[in-house]
N, CA, C and O atoms as a Maestro MAE file, in Angstrom:
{
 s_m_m2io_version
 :::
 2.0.0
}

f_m_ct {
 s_m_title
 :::
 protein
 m_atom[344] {
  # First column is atom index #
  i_m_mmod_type
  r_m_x_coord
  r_m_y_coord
  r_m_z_coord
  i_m_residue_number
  s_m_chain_name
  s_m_pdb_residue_name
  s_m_pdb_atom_name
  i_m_atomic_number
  :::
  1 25 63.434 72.205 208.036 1 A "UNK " " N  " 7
  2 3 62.861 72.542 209.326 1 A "UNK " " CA " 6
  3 2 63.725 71.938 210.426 1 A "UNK " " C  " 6
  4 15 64.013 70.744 210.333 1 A "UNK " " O  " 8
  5 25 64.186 72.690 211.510 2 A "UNK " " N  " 7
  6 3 65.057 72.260 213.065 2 A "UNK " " CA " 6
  7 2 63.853 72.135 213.973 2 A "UNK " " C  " 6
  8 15 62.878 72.801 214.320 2 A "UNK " " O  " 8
  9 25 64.381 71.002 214.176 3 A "UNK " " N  " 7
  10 3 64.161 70.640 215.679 3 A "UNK " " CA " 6
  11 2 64.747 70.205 216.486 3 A "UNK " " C  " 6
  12 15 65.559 69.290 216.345 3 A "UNK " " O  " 8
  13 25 64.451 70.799 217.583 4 A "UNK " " N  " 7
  14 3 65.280 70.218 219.228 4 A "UNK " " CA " 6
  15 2 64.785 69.408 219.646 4 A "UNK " " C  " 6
  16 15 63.574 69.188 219.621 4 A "UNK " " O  " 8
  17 25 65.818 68.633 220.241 5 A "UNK " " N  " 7
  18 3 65.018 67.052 220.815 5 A "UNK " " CA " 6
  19 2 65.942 67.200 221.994 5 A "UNK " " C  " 6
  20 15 67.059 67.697 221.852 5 A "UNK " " O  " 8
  21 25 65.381 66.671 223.449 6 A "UNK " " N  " 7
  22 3 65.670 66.185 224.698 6 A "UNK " " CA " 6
  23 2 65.971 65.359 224.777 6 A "UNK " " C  " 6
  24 15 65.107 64.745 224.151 6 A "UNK " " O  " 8
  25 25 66.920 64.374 225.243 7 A "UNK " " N  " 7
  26 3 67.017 62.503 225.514 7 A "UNK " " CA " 6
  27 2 66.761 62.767 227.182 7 A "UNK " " C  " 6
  28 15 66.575 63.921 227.569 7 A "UNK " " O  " 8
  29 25 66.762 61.830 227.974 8 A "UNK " " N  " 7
  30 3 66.495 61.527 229.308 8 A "UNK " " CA " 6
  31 2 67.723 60.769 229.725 8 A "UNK " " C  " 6
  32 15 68.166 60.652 230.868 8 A "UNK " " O  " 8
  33 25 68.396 60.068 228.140 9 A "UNK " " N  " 7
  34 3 69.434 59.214 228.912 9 A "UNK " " CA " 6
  35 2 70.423 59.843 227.783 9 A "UNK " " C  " 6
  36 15 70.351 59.759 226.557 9 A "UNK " " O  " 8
  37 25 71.465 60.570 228.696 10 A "UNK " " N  " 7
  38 3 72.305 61.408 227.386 10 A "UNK " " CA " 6
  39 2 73.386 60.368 227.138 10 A "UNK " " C  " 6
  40 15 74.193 60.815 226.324 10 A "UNK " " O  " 8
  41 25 73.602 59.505 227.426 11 A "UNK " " N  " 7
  42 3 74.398 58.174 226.718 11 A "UNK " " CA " 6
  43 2 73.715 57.696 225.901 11 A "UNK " " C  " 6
  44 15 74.382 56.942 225.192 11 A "UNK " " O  " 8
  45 25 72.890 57.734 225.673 12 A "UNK " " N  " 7
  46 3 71.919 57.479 223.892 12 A "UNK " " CA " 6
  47 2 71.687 58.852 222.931 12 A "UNK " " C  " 6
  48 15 70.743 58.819 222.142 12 A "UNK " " O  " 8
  49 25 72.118 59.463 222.960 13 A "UNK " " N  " 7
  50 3 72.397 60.693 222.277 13 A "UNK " " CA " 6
  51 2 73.189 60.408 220.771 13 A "UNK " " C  " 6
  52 15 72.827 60.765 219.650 13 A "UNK " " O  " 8
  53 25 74.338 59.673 221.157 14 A "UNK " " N  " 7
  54 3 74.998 59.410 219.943 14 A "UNK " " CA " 6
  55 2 74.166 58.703 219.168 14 A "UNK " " C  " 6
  56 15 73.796 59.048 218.046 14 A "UNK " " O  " 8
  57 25 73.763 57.408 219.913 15 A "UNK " " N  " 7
  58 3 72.747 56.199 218.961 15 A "UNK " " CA " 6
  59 2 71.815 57.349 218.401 15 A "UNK " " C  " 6
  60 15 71.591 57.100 217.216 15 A "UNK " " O  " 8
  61 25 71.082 58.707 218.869 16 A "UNK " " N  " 7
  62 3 69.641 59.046 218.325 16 A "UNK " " CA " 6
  63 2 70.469 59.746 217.028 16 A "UNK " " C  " 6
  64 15 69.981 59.680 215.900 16 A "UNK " " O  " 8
  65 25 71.637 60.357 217.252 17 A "UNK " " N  " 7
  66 3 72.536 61.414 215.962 17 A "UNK " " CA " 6
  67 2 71.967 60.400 215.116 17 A "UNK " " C  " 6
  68 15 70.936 60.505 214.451 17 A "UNK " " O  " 8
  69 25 73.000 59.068 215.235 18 A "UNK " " N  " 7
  70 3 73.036 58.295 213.802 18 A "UNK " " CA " 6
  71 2 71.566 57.823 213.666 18 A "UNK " " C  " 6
  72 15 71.140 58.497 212.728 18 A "UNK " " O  " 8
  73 25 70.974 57.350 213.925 19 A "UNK " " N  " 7
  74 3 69.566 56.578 213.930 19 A "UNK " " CA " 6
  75 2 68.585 58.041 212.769 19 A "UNK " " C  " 6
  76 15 68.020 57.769 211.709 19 A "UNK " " O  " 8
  77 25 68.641 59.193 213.269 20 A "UNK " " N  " 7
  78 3 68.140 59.929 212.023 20 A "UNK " " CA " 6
  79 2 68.933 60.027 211.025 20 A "UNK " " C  " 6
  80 15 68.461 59.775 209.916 20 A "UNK " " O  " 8
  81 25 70.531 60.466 211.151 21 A "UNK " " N  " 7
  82 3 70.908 60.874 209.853 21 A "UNK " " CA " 6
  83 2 70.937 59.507 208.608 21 A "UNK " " C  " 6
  84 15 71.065 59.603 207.388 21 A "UNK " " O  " 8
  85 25 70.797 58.503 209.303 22 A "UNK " " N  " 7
  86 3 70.753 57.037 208.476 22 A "UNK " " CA " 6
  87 2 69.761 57.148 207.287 22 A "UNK " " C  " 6
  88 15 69.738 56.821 206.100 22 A "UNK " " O  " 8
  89 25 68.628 58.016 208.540 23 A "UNK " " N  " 7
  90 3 67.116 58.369 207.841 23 A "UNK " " CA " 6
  91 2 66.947 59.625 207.001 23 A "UNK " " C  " 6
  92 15 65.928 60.182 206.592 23 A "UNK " " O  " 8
  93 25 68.236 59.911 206.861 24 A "UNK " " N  " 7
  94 3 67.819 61.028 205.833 24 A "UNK " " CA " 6
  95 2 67.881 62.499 206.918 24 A "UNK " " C  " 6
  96 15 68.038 63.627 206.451 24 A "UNK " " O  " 8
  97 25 67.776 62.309 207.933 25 A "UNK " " N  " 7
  98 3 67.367 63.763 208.864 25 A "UNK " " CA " 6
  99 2 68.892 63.822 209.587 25 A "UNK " " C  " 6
  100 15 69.366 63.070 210.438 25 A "UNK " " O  " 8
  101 25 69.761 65.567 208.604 26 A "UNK " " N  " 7
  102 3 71.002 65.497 209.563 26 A "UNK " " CA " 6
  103 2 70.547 65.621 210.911 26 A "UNK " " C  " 6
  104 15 69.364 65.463 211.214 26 A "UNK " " O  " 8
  105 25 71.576 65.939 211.848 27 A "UNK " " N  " 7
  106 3 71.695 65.869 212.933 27 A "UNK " " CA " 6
  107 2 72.717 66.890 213.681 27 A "UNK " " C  " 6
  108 15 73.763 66.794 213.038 27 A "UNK " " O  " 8
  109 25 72.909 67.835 214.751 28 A "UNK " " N  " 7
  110 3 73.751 68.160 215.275 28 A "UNK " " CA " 6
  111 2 73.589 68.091 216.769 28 A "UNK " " C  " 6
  112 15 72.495 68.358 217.266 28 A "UNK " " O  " 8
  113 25 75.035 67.608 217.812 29 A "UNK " " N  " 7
  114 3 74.558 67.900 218.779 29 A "UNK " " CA " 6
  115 2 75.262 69.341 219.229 29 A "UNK " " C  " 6
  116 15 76.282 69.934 218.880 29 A "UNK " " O  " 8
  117 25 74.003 69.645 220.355 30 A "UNK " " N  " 7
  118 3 74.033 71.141 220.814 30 A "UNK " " CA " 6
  119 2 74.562 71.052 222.270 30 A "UNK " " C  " 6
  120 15 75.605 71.605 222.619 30 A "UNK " " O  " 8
  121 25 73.624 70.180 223.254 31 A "UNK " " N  " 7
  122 3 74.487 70.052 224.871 31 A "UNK " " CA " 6
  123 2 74.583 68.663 225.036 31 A "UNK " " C  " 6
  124 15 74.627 67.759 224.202 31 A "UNK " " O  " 8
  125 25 74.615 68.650 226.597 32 A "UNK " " N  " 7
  126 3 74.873 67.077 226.571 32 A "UNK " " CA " 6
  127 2 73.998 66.208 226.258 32 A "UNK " " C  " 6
  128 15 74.281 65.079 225.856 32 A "UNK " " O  " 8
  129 25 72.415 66.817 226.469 33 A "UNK " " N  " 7
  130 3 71.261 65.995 226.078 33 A "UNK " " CA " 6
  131 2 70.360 66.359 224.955 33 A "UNK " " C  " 6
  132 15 69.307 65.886 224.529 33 A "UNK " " O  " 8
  133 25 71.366 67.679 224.508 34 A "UNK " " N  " 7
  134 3 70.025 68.176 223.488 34 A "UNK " " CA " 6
  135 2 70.681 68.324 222.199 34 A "UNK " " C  " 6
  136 15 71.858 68.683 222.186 34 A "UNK " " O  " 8
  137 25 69.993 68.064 220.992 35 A "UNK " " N  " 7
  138 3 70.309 67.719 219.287 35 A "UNK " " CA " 6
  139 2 69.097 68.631 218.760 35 A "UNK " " C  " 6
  140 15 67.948 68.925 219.088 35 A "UNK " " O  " 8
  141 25 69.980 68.891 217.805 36 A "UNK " " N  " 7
  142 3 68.831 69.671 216.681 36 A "UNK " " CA " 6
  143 2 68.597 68.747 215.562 36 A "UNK " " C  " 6
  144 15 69.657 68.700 214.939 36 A "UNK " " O  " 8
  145 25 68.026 68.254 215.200 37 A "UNK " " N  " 7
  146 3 67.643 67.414 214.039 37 A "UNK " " CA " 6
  147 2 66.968 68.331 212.715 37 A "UNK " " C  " 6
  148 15 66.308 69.348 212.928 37 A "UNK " " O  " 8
  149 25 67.146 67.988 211.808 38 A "UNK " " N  " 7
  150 3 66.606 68.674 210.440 38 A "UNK " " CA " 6
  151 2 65.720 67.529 209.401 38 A "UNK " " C  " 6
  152 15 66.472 66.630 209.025 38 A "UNK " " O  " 8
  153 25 65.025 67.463 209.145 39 A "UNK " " N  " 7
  154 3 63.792 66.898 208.195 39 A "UNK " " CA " 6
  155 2 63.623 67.550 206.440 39 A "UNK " " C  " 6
  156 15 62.614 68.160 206.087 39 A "UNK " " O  " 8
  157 25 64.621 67.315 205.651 40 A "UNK " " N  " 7
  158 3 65.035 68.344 204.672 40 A "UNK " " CA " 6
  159 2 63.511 67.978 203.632 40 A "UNK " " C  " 6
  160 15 62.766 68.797 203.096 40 A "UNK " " O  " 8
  161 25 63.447 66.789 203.620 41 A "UNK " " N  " 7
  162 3 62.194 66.655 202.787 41 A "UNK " " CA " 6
  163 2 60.699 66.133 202.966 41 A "UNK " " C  " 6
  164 15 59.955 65.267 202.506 41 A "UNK " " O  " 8
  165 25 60.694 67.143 203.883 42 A "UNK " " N  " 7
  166 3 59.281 67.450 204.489 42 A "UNK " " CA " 6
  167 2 58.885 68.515 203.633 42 A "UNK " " C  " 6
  168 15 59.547 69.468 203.220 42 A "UNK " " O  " 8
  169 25 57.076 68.037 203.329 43 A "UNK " " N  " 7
  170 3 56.800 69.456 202.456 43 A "UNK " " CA " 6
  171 2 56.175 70.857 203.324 43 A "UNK " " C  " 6
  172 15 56.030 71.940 202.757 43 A "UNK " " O  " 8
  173 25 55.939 70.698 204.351 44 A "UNK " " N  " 7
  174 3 55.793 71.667 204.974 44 A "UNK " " CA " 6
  175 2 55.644 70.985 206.712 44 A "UNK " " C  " 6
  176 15 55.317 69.832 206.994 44 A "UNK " " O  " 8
  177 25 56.003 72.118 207.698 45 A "UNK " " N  " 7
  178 3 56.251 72.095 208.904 45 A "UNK " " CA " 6
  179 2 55.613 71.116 209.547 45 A "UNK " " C  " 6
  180 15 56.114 70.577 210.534 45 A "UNK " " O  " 8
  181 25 54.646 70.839 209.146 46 A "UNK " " N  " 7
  182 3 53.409 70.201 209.587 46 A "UNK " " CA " 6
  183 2 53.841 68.288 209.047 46 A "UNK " " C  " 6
  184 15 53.909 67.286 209.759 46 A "UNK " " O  " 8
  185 25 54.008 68.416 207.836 47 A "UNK " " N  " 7
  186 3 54.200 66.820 207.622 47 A "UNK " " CA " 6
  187 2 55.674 66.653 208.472 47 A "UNK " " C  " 6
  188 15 55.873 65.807 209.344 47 A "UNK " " O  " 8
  189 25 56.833 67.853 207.913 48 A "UNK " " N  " 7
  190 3 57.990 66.943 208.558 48 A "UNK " " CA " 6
  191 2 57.713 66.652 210.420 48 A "UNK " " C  " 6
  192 15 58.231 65.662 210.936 48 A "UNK " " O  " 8
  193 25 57.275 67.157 210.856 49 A "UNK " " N  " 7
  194 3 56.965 66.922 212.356 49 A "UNK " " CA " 6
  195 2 56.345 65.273 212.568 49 A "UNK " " C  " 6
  196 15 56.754 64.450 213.387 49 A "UNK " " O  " 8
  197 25 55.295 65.107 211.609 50 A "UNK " " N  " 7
  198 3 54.671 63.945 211.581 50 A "UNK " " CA " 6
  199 2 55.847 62.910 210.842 50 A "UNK " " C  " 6
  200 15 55.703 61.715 211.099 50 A "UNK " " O  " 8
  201 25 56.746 63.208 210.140 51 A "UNK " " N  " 7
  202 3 57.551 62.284 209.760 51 A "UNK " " CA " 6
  203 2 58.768 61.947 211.068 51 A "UNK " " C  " 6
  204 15 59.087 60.855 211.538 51 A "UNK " " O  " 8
  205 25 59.238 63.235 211.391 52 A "UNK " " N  " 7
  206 3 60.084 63.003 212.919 52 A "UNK " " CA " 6
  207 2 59.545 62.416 214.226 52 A "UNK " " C  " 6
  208 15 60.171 62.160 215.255 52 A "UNK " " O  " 8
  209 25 58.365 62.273 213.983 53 A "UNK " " N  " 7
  210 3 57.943 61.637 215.426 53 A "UNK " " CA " 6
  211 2 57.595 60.412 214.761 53 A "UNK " " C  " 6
  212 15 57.649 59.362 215.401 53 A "UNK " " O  " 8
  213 25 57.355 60.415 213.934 54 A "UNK " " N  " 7
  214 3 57.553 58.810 213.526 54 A "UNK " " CA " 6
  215 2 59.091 57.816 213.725 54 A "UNK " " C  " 6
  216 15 59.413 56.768 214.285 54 A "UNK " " O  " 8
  217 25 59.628 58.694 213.037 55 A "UNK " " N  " 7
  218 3 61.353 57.843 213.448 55 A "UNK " " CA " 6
  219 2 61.387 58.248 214.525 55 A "UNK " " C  " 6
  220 15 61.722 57.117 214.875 55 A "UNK " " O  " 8
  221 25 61.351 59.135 216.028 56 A "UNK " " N  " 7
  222 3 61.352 59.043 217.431 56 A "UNK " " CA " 6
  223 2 60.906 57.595 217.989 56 A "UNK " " C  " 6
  224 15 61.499 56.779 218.694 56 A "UNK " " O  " 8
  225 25 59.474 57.598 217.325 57 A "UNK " " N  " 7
  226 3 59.363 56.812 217.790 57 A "UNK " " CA " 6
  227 2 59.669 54.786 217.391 57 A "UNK " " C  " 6
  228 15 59.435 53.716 217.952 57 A "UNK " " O  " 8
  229 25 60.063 55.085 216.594 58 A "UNK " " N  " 7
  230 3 60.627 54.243 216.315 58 A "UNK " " CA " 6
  231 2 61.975 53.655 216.931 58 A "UNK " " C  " 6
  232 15 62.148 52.477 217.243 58 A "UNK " " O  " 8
  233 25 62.810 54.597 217.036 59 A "UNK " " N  " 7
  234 3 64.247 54.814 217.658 59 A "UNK " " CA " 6
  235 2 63.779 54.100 219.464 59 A "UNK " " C  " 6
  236 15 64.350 53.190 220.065 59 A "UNK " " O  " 8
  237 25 62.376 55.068 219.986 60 A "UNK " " N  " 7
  238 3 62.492 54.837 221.080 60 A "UNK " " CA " 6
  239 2 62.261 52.884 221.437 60 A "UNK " " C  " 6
  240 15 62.745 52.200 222.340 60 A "UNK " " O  " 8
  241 25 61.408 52.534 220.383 61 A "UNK " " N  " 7
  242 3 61.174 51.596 220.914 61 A "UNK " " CA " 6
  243 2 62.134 49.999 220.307 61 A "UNK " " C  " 6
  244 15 61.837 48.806 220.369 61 A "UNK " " O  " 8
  245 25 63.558 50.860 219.646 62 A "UNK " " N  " 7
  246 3 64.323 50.252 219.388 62 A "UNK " " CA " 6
  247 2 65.639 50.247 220.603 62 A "UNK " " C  " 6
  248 15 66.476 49.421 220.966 62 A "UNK " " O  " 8
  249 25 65.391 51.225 220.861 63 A "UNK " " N  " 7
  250 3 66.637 51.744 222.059 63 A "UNK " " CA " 6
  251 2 66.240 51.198 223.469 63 A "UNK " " C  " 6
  252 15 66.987 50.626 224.264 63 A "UNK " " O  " 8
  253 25 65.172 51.432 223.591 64 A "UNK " " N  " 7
  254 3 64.790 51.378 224.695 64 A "UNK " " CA " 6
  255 2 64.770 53.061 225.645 64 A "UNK " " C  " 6
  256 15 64.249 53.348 226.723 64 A "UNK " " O  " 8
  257 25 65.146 53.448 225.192 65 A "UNK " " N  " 7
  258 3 64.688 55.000 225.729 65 A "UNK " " CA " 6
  259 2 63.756 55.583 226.808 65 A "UNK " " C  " 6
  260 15 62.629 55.838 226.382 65 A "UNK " " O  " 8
  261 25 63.920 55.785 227.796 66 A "UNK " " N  " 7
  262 3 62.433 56.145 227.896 66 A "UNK " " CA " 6
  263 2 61.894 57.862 228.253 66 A "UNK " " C  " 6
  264 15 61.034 58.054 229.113 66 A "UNK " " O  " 8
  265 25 62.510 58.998 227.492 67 A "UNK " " N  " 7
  266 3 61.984 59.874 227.170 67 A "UNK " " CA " 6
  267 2 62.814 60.430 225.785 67 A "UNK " " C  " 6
  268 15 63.971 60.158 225.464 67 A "UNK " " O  " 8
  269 25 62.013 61.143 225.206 68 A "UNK " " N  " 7
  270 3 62.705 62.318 224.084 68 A "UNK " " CA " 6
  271 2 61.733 63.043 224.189 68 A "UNK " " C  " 6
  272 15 60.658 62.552 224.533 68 A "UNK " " O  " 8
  273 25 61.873 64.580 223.883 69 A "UNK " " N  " 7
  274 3 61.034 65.409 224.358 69 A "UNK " " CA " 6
  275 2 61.352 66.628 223.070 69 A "UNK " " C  " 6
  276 15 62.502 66.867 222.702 69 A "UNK " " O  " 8
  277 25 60.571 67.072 222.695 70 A "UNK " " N  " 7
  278 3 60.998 68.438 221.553 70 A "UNK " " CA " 6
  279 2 61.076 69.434 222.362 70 A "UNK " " C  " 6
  280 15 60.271 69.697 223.255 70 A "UNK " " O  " 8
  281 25 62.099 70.054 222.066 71 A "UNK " " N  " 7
  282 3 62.509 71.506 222.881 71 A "UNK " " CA " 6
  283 2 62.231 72.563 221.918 71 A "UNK " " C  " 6
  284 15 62.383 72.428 220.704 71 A "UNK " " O  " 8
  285 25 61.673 73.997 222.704 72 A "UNK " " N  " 7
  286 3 61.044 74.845 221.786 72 A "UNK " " CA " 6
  287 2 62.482 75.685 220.881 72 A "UNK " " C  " 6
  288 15 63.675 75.507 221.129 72 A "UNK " " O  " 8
  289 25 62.122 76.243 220.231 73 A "UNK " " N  " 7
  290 3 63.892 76.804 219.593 73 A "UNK " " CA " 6
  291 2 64.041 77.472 219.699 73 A "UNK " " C  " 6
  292 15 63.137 78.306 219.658 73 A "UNK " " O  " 8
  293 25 65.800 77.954 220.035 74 A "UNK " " N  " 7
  294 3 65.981 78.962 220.849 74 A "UNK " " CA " 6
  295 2 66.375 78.329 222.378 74 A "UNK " " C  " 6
  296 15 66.930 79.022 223.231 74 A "UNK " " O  " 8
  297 25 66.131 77.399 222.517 75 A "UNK " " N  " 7
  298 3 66.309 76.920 223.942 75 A "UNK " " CA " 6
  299 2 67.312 76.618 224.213 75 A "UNK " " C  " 6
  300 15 67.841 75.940 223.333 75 A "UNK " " O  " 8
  301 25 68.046 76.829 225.266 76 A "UNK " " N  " 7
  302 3 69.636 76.228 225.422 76 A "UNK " " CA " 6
  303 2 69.030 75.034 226.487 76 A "UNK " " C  " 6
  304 15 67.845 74.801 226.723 76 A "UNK " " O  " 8
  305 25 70.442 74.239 227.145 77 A "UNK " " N  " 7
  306 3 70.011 72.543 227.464 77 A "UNK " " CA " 6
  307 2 69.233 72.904 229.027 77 A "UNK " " C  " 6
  308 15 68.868 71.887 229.617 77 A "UNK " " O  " 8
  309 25 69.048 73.761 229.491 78 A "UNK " " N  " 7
  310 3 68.274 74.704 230.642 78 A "UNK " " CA " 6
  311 2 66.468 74.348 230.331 78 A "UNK " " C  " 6
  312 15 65.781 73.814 231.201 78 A "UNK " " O  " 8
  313 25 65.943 74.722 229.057 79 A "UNK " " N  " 7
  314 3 65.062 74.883 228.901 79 A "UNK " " CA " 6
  315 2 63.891 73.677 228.851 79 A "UNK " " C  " 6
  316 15 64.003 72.526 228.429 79 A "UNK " " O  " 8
  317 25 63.013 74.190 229.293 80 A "UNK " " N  " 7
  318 3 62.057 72.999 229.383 80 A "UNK " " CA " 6
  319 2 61.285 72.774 228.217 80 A "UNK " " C  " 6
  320 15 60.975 73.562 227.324 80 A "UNK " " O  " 8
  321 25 60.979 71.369 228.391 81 A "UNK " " N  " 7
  322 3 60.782 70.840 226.534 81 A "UNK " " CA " 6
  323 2 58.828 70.959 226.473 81 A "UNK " " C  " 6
  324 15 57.993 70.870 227.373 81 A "UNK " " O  " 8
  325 25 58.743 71.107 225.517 82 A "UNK " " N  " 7
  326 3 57.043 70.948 225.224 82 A "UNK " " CA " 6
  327 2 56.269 69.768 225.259 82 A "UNK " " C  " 6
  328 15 55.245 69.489 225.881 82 A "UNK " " O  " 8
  329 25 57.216 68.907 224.182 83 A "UNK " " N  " 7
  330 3 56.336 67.716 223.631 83 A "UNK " " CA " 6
  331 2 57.092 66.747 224.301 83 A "UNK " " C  " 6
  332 15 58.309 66.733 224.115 83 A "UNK " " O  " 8
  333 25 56.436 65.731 225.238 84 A "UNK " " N  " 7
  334 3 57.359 64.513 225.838 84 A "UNK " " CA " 6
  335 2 56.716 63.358 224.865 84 A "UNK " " C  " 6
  336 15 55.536 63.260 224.527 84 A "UNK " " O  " 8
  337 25 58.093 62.298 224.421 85 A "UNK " " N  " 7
  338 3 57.674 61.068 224.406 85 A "UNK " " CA " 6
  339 2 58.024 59.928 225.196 85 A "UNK " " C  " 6
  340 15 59.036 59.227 225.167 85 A "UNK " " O  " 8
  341 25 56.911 59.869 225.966 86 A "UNK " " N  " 7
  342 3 57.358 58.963 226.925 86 A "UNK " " CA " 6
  343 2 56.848 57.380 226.464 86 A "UNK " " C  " 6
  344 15 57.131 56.411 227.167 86 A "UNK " " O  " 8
  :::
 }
 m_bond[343] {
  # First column is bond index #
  i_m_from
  i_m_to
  i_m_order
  :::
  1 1 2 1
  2 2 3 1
  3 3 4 2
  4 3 5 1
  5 5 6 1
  6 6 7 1
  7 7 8 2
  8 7 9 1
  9 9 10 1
  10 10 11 1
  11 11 12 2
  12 11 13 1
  13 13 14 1
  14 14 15 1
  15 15 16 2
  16 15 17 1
  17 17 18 1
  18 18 19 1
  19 19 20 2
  20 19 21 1
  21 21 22 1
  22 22 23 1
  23 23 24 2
  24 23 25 1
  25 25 26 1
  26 26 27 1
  27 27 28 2
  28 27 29 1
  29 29 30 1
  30 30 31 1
  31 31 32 2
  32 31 33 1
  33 33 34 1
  34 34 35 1
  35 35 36 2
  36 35 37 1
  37 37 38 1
  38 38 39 1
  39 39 40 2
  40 39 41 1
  41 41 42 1
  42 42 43 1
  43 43 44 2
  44 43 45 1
  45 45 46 1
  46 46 47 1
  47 47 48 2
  48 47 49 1
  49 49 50 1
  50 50 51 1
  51 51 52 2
  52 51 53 1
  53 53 54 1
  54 54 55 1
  55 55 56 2
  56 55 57 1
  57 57 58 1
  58 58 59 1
  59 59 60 2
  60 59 61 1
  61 61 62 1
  62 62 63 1
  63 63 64 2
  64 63 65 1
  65 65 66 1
  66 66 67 1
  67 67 68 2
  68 67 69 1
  69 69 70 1
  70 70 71 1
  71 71 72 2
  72 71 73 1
  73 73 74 1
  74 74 75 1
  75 75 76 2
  76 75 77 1
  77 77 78 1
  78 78 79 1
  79 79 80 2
  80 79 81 1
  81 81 82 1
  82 82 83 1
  83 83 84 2
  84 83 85 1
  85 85 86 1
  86 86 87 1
  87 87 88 2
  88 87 89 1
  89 89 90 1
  90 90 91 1
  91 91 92 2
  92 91 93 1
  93 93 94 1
  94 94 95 1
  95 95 96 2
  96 95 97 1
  97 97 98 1
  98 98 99 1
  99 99 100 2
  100 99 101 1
  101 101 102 1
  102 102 103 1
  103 103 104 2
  104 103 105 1
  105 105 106 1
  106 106 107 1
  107 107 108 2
  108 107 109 1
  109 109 110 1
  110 110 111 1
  111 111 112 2
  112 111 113 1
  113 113 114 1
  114 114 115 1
  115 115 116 2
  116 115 117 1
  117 117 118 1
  118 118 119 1
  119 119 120 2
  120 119 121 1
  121 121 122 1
  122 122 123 1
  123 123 124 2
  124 123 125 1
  125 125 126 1
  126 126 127 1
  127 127 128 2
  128 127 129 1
  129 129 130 1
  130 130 131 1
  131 131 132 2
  132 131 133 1
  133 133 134 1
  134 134 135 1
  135 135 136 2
  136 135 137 1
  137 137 138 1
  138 138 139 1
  139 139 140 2
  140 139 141 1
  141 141 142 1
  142 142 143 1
  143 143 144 2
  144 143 145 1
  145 145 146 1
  146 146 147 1
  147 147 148 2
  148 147 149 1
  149 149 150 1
  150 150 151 1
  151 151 152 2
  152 151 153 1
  153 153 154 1
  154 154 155 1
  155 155 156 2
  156 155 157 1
  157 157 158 1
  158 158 159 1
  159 159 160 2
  160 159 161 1
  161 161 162 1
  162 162 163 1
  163 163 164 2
  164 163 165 1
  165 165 166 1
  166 166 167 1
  167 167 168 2
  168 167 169 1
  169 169 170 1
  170 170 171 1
  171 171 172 2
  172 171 173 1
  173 173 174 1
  174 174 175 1
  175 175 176 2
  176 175 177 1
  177 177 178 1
  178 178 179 1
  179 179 180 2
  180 179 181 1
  181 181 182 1
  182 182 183 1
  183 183 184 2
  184 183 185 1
  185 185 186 1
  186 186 187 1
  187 187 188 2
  188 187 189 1
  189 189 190 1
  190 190 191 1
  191 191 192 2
  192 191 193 1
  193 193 194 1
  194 194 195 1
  195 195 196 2
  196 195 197 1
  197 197 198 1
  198 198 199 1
  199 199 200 2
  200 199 201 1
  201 201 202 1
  202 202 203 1
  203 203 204 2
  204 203 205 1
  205 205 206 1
  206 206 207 1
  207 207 208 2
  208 207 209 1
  209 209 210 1
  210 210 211 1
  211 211 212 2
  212 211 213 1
  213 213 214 1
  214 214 215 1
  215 215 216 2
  216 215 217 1
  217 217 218 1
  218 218 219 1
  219 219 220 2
  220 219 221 1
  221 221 222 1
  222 222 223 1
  223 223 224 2
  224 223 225 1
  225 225 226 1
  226 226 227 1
  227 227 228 2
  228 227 229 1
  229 229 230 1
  230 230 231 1
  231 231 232 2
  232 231 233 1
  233 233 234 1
  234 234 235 1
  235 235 236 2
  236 235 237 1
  237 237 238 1
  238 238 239 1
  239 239 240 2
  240 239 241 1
  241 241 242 1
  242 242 243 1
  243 243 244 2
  244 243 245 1
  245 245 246 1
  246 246 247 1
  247 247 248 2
  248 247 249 1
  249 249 250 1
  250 250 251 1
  251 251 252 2
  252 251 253 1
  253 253 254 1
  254 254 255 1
  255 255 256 2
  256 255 257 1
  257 257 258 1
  258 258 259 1
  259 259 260 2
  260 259 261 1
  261 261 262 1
  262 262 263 1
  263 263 264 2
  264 263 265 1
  265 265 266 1
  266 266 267 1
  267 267 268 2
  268 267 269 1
  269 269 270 1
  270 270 271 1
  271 271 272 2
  272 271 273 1
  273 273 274 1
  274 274 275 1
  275 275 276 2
  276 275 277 1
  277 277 278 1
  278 278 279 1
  279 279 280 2
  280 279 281 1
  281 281 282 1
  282 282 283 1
  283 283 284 2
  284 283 285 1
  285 285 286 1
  286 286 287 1
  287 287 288 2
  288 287 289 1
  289 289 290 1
  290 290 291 1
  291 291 292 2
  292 291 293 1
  293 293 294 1
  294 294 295 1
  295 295 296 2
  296 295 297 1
  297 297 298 1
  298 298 299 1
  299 299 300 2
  300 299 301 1
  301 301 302 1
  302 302 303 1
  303 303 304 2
  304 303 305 1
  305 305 306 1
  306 306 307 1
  307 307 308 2
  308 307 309 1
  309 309 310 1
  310 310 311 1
  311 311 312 2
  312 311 313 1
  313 313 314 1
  314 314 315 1
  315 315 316 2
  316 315 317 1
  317 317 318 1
  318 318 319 1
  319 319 320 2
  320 319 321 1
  321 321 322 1
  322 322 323 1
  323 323 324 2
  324 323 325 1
  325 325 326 1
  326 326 327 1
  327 327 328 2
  328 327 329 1
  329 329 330 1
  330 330 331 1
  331 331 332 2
  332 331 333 1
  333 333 334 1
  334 334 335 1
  335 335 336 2
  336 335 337 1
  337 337 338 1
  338 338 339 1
  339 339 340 2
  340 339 341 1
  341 341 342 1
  342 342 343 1
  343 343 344 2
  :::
 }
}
């Protein structure tokens, strides 16, 4: 399952790449602030989401971050995101 993620501070972009793929979830980046992340062993849409916002949030409150946001898919770095974690 892909997902798009937003940063707020696109100089932490690199730290969020590695911080999932460490975790098992590749990573690609797409613009300057936006990454697609993948969750390969999630058993369905529903848990891997609950497993990715778990390491979000984890990341965030390791980084210091203060937004990541899921972008709907399909979205180029224009598009406005759904889910904020602020």
């Amino acid at each position: 399952m892909g997902v798009r993620l937003r940063v707020s501070d696109s100089d932490l972009l690199e730290d969020l790449l590695l911080f999932l793929e460490r975790r098992g979830c590749p990573a690609r980046q797409l613009g300057v602030d936006l990454i697609e992340a993948e969750v390969p062993h999630g058993i369905h849409a529903e848990q891997a989401r609950m497993e990715l916002d778990l390491y979000l949030c984890g990341w965030k409150a390791l980084s210091g971050a203060s937004i990541v946001e899921m972008a709907p898919q399909g979205c180029g770095t224009k598009c406005p995101a759904e889910t904020p974690y602020a």
